[in-house]
N, C-alpha and C positions, 0 to 999 in steps of 0.2 A: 318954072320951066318943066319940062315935062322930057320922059327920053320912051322911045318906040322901042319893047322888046322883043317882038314878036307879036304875027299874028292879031294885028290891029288892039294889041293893050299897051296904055300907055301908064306909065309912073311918074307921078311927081320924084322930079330930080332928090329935094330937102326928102323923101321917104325911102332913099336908096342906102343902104345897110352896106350892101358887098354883091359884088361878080364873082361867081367862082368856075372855074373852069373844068368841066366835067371830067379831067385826069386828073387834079387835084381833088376832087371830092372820091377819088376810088380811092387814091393814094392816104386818106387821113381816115384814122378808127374816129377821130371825135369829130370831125364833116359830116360821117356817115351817122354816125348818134345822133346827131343835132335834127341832120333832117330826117329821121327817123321817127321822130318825137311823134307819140298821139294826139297833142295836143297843137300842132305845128298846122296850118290850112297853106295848101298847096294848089296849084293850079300849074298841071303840064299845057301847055303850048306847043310841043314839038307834037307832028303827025306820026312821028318816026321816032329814031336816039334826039332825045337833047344834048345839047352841045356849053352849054353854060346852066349854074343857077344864081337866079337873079333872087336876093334876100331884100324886103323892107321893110320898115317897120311893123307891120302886122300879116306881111303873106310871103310866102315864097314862090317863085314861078321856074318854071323849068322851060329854060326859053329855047327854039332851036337856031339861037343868033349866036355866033363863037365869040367869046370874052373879049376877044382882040377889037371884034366893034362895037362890041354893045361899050368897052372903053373909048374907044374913037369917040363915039357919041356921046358919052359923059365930057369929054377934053371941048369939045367945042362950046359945052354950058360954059363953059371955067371960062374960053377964052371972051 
């Protein structure tokens, strides 16, 4: 299964890591490290503020979908 996070890219659901929600990433010193990393491949999505980051197994995305759906949309894989 696969989840829409923006901007016509899709992730396989089984390579989803974590949602995190772009006030909790201001709010933690090791959020901020982590995605900091030189070594970390990113790809922003948001035209503008992103509003979530989407972590999976090899890439991080900075989606501009708010955590609250981009979990809606995980919850309906489940059901």
């Amino acid at each position: 299964m696969y989840i829409h996070i923006g901007e016509d890219v899709l992730i396989r659901a089984k390579d989803l890591v974590a949602i995190i929600d772009k006030e909790s990433v201001g709010s933690s010193i090791n959020a901020e490290e982590f995605l900091q990393r030189d070594d970390a491949s990113y790809t922003n999505l948001a035209k503008g503020v992103y509003k979530s980051v989407v972590i999976t197994t090899d890439h991080i995305y900075y989606s501009p979908l708010a955590s609250s759906t981009l979990k809606k949309r995980t919850r309906k894989l489940i059901v």
